[in-house]
Backbone bond lengths (Angstrom), bond angles and torsions (degrees), N, CA, C in turn:
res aa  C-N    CA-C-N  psi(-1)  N-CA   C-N-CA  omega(-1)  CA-C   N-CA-C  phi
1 X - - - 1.447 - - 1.526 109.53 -
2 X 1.212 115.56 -37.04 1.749 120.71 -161.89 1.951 84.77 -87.89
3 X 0.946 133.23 -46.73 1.922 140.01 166.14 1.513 89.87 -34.72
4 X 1.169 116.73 -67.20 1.847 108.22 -160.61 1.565 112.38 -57.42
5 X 2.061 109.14 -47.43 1.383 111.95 -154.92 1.970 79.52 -63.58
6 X 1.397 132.44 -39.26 1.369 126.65 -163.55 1.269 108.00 -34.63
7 X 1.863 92.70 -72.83 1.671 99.82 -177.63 2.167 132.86 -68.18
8 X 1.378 78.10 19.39 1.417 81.85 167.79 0.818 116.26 -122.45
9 X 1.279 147.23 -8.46 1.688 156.13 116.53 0.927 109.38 -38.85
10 X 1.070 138.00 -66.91 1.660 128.60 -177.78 1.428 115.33 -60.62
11 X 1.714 126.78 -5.04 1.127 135.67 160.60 1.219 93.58 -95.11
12 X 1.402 147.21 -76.44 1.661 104.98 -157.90 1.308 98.76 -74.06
13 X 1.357 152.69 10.13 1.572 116.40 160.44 1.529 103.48 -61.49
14 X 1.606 115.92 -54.63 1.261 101.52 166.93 1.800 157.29 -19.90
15 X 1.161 77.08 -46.45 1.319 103.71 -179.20 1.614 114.08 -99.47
16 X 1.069 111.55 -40.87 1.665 106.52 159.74 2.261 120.93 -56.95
17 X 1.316 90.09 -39.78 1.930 114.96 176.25 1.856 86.73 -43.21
18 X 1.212 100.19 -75.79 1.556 123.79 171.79 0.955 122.79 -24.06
19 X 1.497 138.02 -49.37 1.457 121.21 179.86 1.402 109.35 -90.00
20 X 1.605 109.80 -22.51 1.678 119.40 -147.97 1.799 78.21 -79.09
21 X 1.458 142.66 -33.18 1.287 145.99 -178.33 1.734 105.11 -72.94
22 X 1.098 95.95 -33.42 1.736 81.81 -163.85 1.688 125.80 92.44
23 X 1.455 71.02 16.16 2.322 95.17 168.29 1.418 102.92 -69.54
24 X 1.591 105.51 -65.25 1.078 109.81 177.91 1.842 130.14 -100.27
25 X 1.408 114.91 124.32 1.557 102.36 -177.15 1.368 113.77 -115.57
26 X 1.074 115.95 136.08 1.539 143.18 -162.26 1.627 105.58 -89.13
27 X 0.837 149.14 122.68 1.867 157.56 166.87 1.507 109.41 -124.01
28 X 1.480 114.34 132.99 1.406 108.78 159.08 1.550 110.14 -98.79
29 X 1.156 111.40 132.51 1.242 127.88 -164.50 1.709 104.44 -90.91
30 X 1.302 110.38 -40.13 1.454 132.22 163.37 1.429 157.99 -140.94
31 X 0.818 116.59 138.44 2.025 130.06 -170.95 1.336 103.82 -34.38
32 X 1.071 131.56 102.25 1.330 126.20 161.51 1.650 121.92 -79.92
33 X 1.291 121.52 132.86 1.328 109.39 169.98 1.496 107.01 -131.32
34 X 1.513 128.52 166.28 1.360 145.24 145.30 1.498 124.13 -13.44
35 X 1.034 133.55 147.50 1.706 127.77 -179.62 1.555 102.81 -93.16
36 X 1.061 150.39 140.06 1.573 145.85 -164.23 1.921 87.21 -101.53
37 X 1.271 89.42 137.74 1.844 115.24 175.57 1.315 89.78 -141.54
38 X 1.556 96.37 140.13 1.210 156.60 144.88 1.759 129.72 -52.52
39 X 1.118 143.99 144.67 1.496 122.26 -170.41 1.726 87.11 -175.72
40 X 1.526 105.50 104.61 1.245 94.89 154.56 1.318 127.58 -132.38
41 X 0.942 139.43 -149.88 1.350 124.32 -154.49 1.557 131.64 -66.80
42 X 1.414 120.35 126.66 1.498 115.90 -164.88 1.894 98.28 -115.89
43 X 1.357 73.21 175.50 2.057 84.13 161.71 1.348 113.91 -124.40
44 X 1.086 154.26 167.70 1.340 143.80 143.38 1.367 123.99 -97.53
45 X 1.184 131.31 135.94 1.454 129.83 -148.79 1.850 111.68 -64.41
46 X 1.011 100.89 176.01 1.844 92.40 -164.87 1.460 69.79 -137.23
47 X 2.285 103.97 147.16 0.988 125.66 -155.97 2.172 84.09 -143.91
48 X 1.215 104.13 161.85 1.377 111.43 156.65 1.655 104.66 -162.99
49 X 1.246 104.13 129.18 1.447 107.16 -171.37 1.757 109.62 -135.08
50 X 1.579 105.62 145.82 1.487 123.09 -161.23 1.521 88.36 -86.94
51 X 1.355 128.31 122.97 1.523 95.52 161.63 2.051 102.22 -130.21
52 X 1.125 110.49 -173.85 1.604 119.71 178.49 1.266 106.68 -73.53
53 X 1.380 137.19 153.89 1.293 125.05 172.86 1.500 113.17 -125.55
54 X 1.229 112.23 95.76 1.373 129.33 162.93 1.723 137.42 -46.04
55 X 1.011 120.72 125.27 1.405 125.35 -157.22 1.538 87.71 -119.61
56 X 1.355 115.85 136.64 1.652 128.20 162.84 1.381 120.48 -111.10
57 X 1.182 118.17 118.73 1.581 119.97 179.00 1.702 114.83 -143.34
58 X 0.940 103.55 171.43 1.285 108.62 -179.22 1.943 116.64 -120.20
59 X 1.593 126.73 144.88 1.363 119.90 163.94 1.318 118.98 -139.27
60 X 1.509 121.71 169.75 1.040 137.14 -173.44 2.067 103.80 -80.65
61 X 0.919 137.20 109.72 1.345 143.44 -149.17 1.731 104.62 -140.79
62 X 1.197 102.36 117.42 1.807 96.19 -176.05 1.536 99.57 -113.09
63 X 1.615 109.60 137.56 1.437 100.82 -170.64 1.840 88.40 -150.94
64 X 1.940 87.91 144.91 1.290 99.45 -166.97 1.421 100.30 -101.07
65 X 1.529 87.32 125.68 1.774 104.31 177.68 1.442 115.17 -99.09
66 X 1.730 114.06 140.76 1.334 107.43 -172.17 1.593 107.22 -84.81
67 X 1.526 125.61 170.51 1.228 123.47 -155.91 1.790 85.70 -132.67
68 X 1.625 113.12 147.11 0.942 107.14 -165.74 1.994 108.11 -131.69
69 X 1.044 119.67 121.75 1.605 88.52 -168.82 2.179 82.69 -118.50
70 X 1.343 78.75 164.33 1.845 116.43 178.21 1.426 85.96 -90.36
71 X 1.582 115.56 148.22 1.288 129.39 148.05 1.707 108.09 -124.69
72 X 1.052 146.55 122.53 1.306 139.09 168.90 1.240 108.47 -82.25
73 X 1.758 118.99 140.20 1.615 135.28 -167.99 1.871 102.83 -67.18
């Protein structure tokens, strides 16, 4: 597997070397366009879902913080 990804890198370095020189030259010969689609009428699926019902609030909360002191040696 790691042999293949090699030689396919070492082909587009090749092949990149190649155009960036002017070994190889590239022409579009033709117009490309889009495929034309069609679309007619759909539904989109219908869902109904149970869910939890969450309440947001806020409180007054006292919390003991530890205190930390430095001593230098």
């Amino acid at each position: 597997m790691r042999f293949i990804g090699g030689l396919l890198l070492i082909a587009l370095i090749v092949i990149g070397a190649g155009i960036a020189t002017g070994f190889i030259d590239l022409q579009k010969t033709q117009e490309g366009r889009l495929p034309e689609v069609s679309v007619k009428q759909g539904a989109l699926p219908k869902y109904e879902a149970s869910v939890a019902k969450v309440e947001v609030g806020s409180r007054n909360e006292t919390v003991e913080v530890p205190t930390v002191d430095v001593k230098k040696p």
